[in-house]
C-alpha positions in Angstrom: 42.1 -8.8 7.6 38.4 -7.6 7.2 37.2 -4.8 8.8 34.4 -6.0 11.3 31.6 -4.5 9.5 32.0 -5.9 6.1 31.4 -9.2 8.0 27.4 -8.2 7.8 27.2 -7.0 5.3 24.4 -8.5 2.7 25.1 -6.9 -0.3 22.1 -5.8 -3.1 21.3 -8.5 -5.2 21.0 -7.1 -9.1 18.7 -8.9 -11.3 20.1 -11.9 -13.0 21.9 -11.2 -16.1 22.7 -14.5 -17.7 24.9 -15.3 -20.7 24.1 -18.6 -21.4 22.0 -18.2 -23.7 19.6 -15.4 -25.7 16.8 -14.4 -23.7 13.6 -12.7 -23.9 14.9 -10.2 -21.3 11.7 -9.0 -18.9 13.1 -9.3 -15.1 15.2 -5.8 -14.5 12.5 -2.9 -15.7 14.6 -1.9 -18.3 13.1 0.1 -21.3 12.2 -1.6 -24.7 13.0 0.9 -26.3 16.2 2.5 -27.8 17.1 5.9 -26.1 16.5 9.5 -28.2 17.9 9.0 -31.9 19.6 12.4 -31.4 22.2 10.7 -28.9 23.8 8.6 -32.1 24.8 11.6 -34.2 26.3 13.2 -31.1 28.1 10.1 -30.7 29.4 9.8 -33.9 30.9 13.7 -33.8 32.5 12.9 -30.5 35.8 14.4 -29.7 38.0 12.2 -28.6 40.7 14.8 -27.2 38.0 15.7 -24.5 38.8 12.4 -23.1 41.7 14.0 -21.3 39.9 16.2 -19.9 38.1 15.7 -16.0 34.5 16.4 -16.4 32.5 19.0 -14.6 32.0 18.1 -11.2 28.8 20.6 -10.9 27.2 19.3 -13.6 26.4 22.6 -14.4 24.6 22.1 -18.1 22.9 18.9 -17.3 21.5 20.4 -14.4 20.2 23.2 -16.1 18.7 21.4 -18.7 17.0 19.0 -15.8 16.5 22.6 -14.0 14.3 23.9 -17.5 12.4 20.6 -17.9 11.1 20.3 -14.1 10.4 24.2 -13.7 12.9 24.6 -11.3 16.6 26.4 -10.2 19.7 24.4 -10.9 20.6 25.3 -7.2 17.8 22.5 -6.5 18.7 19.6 -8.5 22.0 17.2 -7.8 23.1 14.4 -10.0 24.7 11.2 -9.5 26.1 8.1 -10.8 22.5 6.1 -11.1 19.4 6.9 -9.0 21.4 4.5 -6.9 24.4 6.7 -6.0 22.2 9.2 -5.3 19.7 7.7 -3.1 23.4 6.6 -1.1 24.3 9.6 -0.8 20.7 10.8 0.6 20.8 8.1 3.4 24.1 9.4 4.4 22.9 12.6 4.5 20.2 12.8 6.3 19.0 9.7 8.2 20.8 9.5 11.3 19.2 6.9 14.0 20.4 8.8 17.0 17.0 10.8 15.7 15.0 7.5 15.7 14.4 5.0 13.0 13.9 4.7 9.0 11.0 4.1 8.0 10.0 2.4 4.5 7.7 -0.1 3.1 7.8 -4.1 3.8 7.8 -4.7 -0.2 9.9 -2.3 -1.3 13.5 -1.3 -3.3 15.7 -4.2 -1.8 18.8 -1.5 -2.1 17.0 0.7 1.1 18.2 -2.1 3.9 21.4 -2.5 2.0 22.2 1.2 2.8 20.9 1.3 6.3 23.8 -2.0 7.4 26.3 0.0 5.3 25.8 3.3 7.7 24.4 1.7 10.5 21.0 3.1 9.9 18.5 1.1 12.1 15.4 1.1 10.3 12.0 -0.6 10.3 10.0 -2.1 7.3 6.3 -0.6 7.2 3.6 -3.0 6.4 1.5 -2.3 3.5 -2.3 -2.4 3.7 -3.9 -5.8 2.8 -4.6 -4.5 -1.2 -0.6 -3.9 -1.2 -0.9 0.0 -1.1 0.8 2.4 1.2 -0.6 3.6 4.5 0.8 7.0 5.0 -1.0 7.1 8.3 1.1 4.3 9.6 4.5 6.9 8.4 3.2 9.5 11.2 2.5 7.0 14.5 6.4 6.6 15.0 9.5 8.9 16.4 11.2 8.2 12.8 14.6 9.7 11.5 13.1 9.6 8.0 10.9 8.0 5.4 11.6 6.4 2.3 9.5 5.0 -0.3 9.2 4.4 -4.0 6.2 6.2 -5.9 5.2 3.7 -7.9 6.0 1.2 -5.2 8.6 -1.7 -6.6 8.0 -4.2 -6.9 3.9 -3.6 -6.5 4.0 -1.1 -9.1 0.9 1.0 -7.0 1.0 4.7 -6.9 0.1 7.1 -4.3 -1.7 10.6 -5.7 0.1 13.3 -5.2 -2.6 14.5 -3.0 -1.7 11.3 -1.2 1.6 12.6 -0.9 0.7 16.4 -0.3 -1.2 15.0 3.1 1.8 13.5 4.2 4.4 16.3 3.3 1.7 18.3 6.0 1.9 16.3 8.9 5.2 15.1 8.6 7.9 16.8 11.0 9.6 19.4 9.4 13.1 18.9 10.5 13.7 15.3 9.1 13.4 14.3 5.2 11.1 12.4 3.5 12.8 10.9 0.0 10.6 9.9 -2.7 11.9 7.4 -5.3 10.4 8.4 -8.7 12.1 5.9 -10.8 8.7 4.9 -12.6 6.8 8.0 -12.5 6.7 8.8 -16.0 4.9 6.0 -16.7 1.4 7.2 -15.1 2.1 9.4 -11.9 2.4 12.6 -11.3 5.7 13.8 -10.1 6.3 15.5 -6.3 8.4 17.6 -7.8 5.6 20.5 -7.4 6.1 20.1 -3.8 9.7 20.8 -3.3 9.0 24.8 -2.9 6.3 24.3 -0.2 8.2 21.5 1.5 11.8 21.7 2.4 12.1 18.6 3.5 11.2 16.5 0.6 13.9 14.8 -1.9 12.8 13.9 -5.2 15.2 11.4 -6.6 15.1 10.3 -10.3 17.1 8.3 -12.9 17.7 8.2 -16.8 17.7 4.0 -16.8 13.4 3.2 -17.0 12.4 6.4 -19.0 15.3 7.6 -21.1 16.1 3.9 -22.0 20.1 4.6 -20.8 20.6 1.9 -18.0 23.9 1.8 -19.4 25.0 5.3 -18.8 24.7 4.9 -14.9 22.8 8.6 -14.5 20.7 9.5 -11.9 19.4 13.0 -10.0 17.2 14.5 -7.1 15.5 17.4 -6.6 15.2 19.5 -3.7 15.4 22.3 -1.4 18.8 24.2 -2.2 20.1 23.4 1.6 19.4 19.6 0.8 21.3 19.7 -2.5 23.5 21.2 -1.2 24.2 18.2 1.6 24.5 16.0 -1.6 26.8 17.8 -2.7 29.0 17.9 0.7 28.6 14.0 0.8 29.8 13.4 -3.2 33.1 15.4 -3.0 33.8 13.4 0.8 33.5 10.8 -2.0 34.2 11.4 -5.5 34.3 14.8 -6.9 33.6 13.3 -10.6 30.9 10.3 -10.3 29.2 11.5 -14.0 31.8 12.0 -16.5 31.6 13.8 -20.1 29.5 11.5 -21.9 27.1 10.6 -19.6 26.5 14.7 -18.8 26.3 15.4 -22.7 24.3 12.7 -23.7 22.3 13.0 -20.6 21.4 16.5 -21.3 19.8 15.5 -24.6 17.8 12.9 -23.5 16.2 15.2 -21.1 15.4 18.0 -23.8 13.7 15.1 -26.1 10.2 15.4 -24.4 8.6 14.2 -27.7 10.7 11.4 -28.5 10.0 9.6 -25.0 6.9 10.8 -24.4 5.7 8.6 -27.3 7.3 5.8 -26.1 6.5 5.6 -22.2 3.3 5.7 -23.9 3.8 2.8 -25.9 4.7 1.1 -22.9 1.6 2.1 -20.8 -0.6 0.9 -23.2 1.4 -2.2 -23.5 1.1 -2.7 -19.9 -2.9 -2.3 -20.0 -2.9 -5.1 -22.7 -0.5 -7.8 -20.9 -2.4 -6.9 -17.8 -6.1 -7.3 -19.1 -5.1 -10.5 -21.0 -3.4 -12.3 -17.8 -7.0 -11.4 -15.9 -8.9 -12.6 -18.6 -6.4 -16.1 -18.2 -7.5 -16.1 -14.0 -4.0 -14.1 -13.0 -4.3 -11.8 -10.4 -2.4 -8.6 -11.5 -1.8 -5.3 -9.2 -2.9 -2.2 -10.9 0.3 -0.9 -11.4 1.6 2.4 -12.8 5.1 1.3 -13.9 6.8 -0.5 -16.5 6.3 -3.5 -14.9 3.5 -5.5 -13.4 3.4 -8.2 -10.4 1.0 -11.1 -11.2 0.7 -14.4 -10.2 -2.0 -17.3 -10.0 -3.6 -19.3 -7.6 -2.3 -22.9 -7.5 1.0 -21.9 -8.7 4.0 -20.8 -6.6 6.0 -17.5 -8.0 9.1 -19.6 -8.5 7.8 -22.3 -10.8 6.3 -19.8 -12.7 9.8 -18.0 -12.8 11.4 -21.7 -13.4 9.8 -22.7 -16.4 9.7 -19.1 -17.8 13.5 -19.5 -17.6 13.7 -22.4 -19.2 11.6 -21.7 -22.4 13.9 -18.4 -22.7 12.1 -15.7 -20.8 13.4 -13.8 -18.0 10.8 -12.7 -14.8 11.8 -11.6 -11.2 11.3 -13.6 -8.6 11.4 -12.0 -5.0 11.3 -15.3 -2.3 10.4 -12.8 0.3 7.2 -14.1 2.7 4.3 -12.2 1.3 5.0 -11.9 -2.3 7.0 -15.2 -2.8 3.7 -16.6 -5.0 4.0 -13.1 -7.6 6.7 -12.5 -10.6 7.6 -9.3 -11.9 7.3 -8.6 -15.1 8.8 -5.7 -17.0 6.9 -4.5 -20.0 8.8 -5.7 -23.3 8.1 -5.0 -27.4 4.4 -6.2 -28.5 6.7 -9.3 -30.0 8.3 -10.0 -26.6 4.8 -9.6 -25.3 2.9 -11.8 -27.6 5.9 -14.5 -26.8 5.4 -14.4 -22.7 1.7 -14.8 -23.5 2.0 -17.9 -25.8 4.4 -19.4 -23.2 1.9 -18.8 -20.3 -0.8 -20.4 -22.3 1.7 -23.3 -23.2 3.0 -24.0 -19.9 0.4 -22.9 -17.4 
């Protein structure tokens, strides 16, 4: 009955969303924050005879409004249904293992293995240096099909420059892609974005979920070379000519012209991040220096789960990767100062 290859599958593996009780929600990176306040009067003038209507499948105003923001042409920017869809569409497109093999981090975005068994990508997870930070050195040693990598790093939360990132766009082959995963570069990096004139083989992908604070609306986007956009493209109408409908495209285009609005509050949640992070150091928690909205910490003595367990069970959600290597960390994303305050008392309570 089942097509052979379904059979190995190992599907992604969201973070936990439980309805048992009311939690203190800090395990999935989403943003503490409600989205722009310009989204609720749109809302509320909605007209509901649109609704009939199929959306644009080009996108067309969203990506010119996405086009303005970044300094870029339209032609180079493609948008999906979530970061996710388009980061699907990209291994599709471009990683093909008759060309060698993928290459991306050991600790990475769990979702990049899931794509390679869906389309039969063989790839090979690179190990991070021993202070959990990227070698981009150890990207150029290997006949590769491709690279891949977060920037910030998930679930590390480390950032490579983009000087970093510049040295690697120069020695790395010309003819095969390279696809950086901004999801969490608002919140201290600097984009590669610059790079996409000077580099036709880099992908940029980003989504509205951390940032904008609409994990909801399921909108993501990459940035490119018009030729790789254009691949995107080829790949979503093989799939589904309307993956963004009307809503999502309106209200995504304002979120992206509120630069005020969210600048203010990914730097709320920077700060934030500084003062959970100097606080669990001060308690003997070893934290990496991330630039996300997120940190991973743990503790000598005390094994990621427990610490995950009894979070749990006093009404706090962490993430928990039991993955060799990181299996004595938690993730934790960066909440209110109340949601902060409440983690803190726990830890002191419990640990």
């Amino acid at each position: 009955m089942l097509a052979q290859r379904i059979k190995k599958l190992k599907p992604y593996v969201p973070g936990e969303q439980p309805r048992d009780r009311t939690y203190i929600k800090l395990n999935t990176n989403e943003n503490p924050y409600p989205p722009s306040p310009r989204i609720a009067p749109y809302l509320k003038s909605f007209d509901i005879e649109k609704l009939r209507l199929y959306p644009d499948p080009l996108f067309t105003a969203l990506r010119q409004a996405i086009a303005t923001r970044y300094g870029i042409d339209k032609a180079q920017v493609f948008v999906g249904n979530g970061s996710d869809e388009v980061l699907a569409f990209a291994f599709y497109a471009f990683f093909d293992s008759t060309a060698g093999t993928l290459l991306f981090p050991e600790f990475s975005y769990s979702f990049y293995p899931v794509y390679c068994d869906l389309y039969g990508i063989e790839y090979r997870k690179v190990p991070l240096n021993r202070d959990f930070s990227i070698n981009i050195s150890a990207y150029l040693q290997d006949a590769s099909c491709g690279v891949v990598f977060p920037n910030p790093n998930a679930p590390t939360g480390l950032l490579l420059s983009i000087e970093t990132v510049t040295r690697l766009m120069e020695q790395y082959p010309e003819d095969r892609v390279v696809v950086i995963d901004e999801a969490y570069i608002d919140f201290g990096g600097q984009s590669a974005v610059c790079l996409i004139d000077r580099f036709k083989n880099l992908l940029v992908t980003r989504t509205f979920s951390k940032s904008m604070s609409l994990a909801a609306l399921r909108l993501g986007f990459a940035m490119g070379d018009e030729d790789l956009i254009k691949a995107l493209f080829a790949v979503k109408d093989s799939f589904n000519s309307y993956p963004a409908d009307l809503l999502a495209q309106q209200i995504g285009e304002i979120a992206v012209k509120d630069t005020e609005y969210y600048a203010g509050i990914t730097q709320k949640i920077m700060e934030s991040r500084e003062v959970l992070s100097d606080q669990l150091r001060h308690m003997g928690w070893d934290v990496l220096p991330s630039q996300a909205n997120f940190i991973l910490t743990g503790k000598r003595g005390l094994s990621g789960e427990a610490v995950y367990t009894r979070l749990k069970e006093n009404g706090i959600l962490v993430r928990h990767f039991n993955i060799e290597g990181i299996q004595d960390f938690v993730r934790i994303t960066i909440g209110t100062d109340e949601e902060i305050q409440a983690l803190m008392e726990a830890i002191r309570r419990l640990f």
